[in-house]
VEXDREN-2710 file (C-alpha; in Angstrom, 1 decimal):
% VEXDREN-2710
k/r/px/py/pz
1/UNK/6.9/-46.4/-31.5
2/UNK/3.3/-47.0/-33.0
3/UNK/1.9/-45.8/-29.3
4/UNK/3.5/-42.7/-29.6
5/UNK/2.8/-42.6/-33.5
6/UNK/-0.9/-42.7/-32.1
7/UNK/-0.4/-40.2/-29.3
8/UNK/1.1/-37.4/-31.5
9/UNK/-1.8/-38.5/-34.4
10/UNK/-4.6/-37.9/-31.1
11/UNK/-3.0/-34.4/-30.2
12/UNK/-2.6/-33.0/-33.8
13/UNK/-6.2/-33.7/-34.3
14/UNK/-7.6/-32.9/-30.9
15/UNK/-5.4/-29.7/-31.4
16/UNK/-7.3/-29.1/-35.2
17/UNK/-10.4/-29.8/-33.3
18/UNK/-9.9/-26.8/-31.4
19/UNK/-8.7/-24.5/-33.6
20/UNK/-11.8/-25.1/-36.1
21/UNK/-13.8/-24.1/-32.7
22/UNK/-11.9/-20.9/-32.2
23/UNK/-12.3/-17.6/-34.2
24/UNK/-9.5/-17.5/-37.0
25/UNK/-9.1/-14.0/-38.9
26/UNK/-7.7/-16.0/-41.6
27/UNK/-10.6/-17.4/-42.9
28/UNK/-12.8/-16.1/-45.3
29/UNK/-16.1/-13.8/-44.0
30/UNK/-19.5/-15.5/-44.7
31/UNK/-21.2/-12.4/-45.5
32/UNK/-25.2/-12.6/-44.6
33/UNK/-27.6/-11.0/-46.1
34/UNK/-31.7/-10.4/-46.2
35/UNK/-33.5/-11.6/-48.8
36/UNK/-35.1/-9.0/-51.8
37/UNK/-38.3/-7.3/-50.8
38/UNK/-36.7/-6.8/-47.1
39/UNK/-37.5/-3.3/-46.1
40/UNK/-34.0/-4.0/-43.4
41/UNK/-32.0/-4.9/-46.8
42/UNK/-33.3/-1.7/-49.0
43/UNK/-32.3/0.5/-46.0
44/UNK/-29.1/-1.5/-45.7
45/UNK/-28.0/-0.7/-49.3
46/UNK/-29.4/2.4/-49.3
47/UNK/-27.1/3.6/-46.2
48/UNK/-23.9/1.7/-47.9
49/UNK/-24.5/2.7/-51.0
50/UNK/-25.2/-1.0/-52.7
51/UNK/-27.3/-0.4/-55.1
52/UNK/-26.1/1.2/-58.8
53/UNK/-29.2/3.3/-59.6
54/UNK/-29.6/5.2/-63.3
55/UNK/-32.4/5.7/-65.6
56/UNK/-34.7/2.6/-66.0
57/UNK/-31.2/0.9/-64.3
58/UNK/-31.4/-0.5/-60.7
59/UNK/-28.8/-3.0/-60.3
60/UNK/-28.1/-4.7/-56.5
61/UNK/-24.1/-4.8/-55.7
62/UNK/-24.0/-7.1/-52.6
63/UNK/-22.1/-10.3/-53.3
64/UNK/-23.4/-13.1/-55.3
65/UNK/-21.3/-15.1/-52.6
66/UNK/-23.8/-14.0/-49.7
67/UNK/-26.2/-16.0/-48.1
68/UNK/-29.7/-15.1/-47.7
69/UNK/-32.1/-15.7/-45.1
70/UNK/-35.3/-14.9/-45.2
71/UNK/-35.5/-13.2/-41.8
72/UNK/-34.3/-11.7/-38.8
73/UNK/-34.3/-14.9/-36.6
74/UNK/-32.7/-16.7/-38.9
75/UNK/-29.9/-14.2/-39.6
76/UNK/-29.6/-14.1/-36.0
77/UNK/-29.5/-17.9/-35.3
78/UNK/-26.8/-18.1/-38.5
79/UNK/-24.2/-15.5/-36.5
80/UNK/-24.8/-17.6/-33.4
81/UNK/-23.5/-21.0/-35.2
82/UNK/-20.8/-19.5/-37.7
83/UNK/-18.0/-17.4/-35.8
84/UNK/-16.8/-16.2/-39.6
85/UNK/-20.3/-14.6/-40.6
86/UNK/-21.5/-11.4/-40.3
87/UNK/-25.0/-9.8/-40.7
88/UNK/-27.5/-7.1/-40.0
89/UNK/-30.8/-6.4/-38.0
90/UNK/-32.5/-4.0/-36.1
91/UNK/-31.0/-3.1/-32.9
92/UNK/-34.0/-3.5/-31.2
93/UNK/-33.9/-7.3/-32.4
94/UNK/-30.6/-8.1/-31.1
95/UNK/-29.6/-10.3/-28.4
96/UNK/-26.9/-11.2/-25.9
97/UNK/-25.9/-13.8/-27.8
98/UNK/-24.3/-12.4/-30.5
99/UNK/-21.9/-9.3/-30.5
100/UNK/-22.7/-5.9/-31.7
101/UNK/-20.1/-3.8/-33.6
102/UNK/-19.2/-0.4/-33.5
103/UNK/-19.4/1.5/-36.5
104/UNK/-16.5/4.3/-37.2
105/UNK/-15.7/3.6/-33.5
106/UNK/-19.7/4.6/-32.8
107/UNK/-21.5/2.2/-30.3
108/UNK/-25.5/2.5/-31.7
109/UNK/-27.4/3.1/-28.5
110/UNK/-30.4/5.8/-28.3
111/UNK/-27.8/8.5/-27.2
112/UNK/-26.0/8.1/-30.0
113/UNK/-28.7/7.7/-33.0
114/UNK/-30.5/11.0/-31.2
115/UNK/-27.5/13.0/-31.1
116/UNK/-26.9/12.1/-34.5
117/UNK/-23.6/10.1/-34.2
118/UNK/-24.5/6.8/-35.2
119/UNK/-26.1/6.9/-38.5
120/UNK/-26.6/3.7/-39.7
121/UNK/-30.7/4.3/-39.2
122/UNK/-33.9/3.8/-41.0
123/UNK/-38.0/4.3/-40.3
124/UNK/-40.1/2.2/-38.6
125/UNK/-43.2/2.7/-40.3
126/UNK/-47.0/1.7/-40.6
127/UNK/-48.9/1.5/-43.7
128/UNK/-52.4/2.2/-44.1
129/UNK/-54.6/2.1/-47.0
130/UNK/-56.2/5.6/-47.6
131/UNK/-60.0/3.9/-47.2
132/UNK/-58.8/3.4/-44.0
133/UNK/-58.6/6.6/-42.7
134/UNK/-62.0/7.0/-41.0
135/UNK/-61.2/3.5/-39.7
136/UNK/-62.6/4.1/-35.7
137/UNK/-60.9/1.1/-34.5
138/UNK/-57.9/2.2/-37.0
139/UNK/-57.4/5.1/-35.8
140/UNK/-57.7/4.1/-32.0
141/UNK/-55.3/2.2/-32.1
142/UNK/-52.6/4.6/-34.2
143/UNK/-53.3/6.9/-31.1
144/UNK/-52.1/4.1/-28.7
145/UNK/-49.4/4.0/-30.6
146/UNK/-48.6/8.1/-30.0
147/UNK/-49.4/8.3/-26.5
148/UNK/-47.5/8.2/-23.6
149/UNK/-48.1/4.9/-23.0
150/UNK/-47.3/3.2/-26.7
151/UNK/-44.0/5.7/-26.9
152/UNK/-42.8/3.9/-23.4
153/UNK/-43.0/0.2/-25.3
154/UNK/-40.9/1.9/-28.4
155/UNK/-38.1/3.3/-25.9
156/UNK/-38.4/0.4/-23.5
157/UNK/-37.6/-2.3/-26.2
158/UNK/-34.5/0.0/-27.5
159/UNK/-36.3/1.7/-30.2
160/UNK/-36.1/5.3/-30.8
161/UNK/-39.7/7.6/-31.1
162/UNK/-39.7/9.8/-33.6
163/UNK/-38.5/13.3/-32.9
164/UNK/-40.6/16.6/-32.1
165/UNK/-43.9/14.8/-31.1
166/UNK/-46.0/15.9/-28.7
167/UNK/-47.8/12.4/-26.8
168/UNK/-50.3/12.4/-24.2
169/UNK/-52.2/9.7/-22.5
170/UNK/-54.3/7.4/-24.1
171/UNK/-57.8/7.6/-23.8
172/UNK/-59.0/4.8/-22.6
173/UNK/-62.5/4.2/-24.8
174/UNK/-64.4/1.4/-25.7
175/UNK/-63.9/-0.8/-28.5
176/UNK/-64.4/-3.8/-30.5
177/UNK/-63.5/-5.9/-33.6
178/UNK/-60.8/-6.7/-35.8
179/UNK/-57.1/-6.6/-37.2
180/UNK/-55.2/-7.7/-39.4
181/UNK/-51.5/-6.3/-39.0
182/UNK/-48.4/-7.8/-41.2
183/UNK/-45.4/-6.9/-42.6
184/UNK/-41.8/-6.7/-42.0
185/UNK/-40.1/-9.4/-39.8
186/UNK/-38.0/-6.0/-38.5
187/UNK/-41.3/-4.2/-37.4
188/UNK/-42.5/-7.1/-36.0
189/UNK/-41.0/-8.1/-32.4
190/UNK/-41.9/-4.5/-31.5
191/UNK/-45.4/-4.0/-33.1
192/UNK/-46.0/-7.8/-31.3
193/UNK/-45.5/-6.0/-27.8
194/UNK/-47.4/-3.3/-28.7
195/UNK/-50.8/-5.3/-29.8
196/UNK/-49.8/-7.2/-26.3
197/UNK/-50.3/-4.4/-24.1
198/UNK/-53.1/-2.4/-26.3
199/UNK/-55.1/-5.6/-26.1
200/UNK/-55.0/-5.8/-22.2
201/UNK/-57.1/-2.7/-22.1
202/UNK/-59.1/-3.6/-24.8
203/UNK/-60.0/-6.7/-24.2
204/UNK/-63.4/-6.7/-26.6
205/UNK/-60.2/-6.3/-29.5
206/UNK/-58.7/-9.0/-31.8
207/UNK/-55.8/-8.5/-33.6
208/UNK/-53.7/-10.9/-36.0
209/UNK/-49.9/-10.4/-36.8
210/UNK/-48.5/-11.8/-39.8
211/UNK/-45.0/-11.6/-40.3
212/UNK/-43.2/-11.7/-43.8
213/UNK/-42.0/-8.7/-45.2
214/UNK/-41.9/-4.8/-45.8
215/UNK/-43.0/-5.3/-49.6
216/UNK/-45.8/-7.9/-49.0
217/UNK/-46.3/-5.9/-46.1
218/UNK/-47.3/-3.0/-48.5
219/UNK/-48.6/-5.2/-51.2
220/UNK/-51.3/-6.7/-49.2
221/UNK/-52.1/-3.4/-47.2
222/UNK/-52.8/-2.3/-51.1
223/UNK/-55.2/-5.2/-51.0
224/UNK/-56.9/-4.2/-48.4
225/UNK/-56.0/-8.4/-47.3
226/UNK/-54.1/-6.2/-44.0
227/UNK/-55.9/-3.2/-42.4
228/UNK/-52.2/-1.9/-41.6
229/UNK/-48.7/-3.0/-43.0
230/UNK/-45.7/-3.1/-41.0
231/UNK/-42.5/-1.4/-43.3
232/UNK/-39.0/-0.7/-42.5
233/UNK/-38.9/1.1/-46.4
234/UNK/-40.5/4.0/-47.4
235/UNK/-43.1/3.7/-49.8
236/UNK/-42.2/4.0/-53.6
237/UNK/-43.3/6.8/-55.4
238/UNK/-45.7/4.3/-57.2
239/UNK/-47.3/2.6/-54.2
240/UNK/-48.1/6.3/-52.3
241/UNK/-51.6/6.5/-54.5
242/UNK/-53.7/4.0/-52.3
243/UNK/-51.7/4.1/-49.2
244/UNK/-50.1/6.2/-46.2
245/UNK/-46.9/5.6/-44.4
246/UNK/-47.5/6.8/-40.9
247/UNK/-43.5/6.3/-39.2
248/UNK/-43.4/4.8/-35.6
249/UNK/-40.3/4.9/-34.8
250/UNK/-36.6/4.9/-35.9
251/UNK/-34.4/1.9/-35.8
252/UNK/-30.6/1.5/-35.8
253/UNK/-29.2/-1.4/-37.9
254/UNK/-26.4/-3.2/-36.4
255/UNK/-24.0/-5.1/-37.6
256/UNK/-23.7/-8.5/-35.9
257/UNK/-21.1/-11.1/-35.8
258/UNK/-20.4/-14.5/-33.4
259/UNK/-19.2/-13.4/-29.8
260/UNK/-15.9/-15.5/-30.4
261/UNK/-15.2/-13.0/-33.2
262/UNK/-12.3/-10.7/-31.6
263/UNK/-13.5/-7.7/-34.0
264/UNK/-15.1/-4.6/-32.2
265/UNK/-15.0/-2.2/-35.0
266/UNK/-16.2/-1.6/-38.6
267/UNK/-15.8/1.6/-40.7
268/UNK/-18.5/2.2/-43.2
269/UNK/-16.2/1.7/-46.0
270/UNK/-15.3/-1.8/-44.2
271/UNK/-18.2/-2.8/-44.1
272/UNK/-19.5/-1.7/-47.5
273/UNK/-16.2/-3.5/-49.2
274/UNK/-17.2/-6.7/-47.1
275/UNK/-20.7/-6.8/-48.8
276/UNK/-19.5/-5.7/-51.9
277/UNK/-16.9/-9.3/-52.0
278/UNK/-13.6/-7.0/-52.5
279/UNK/-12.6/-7.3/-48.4
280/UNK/-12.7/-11.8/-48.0
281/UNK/-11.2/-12.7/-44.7
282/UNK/-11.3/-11.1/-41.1
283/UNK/-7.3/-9.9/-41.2
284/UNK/-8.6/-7.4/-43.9
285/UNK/-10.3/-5.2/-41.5
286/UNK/-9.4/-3.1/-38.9
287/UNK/-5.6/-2.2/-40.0
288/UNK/-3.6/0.8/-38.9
END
């Protein structure tokens, strides 16, 4: 009797085991979130509508419940080790190991944010203090960054380039110095590959990413402490004195979740009630 006491203990736990490893609907959804002065979280709550806006009045309407992290990888690496979270990033930061959800039953790939069904999108910009301007080492690389050859990196690493541009080859010219680039964590994997390839043809060229931010991005550009900032925001009507937004490139946010998570699709008013705290668990969504 106590052996099979023992044996039906071991499979009721082994069997509770396994079901805390699986993906269960019924459970409540950690909701993740960026942290404030995240260009990815302004454009997020811009597009969803979560943030209450009057005169002298902003107020911030995600859940108190969410978590924040303080950037992309992390959000990422959270989704990865929680099958009950979800979050958002750029597209272009995604990986295979987490899933990607359909919004209103729209996939967001470049065919879809250039035709103009997926529209969960925001700039990719750089920011560049107006003293700047006549910058030569500046302004050669910006033209990089609008030729041929910079537009390829932006569509190669799932970006979209900004429409109705005309690009041409980059001159190849000589020269030196120094950069210092920082900004948003967002901006960042894709403005990294960029300085990787500008840099193997010119070689006499030295440039330093620092990655934080869109707002300290923008604050330090101000500074002059960066040459340019990296911004997935637009600049306030307060910050536009000193400096220039130059966009690079439009992004997609995605929504991510764990792979085990059996959910494909999100409507915007899904998702904007999940970040909001009024939908809790998984069985919420996605009723007929």
């Amino acid at each position: 009797m106590l052996r099979k006491i023992i044996f039906l203990f071991s499979i009721s736990l082994f069997l509770a085991c396994c079901m805390q490893d699986k993906f269960n609907p019924t459970k409540e959804i950690n909701v993740i979130t960026r942290e404030q002065g995240s260009g990815t979280r302004g454009a997020f709550m811009d597009i969803f509508k979560l943030e209450l806006k009057g005169k002298n009045l902003k107020k911030d309407l995600i859940t108190k419940q969410a978590s924040v992290e303080n950037n992309t990888n992390t959000i990422i690496q959270t989704i990865e080790n929680d099958k009950h979270a979800i979050g958002y990033v750029s597209l272009g930061s995604a990986n295979k190991d987490i899933k990607i959800l359909k919004v209103d039953n729209i996939y967001p790939n470049i065919e879809n944010v250039q035709n103009g069904k997926y529209t969960v999108v925001r700039n990719f910009s750089v920011i560049v203090n107006k003293s700047e301007l006549n910058n030569p080492l500046y302004n050669n690389f910006i033209s990089y960054i609008f030729s041929n050859q910079g537009q390829e990196i932006i569509k190669k690493n799932s970006y979209i380039p900004i429409p109705n541009q005309i690009f041409s080859n980059y001159p190849t010219q000589k020269v030196k110095g120094k950069l210092t680039i920082g900004g948003s964590s967002s901006v960042s994997p894709l403005m990294e590959k960029i300085i990787e390839e500008y840099c193997k043809v010119n070689k006499d060229v030295k440039i330093e990413l620092q990655i934080s931010d869109s707002t300290i991005g923008i604050t330090k550009t101000a500074e002059k402490v960066y040459n340019l900032g990296l911004s997935s925001r637009s600049l306030k009507d307060e910050e536009k004195a000193n400096l220039e937004e130059i966009k690079i490139a439009l992004d997609p946010i995605v929504l991510i979740v764990n792979k085990e998570n059996t959910t494909e699709n999100l409507t915007k008013n899904e998702i904007k009630n999940i970040y909001l705290g009024n939908i809790k668990k998984w069985i919420e969504v996605n009723k007929k």
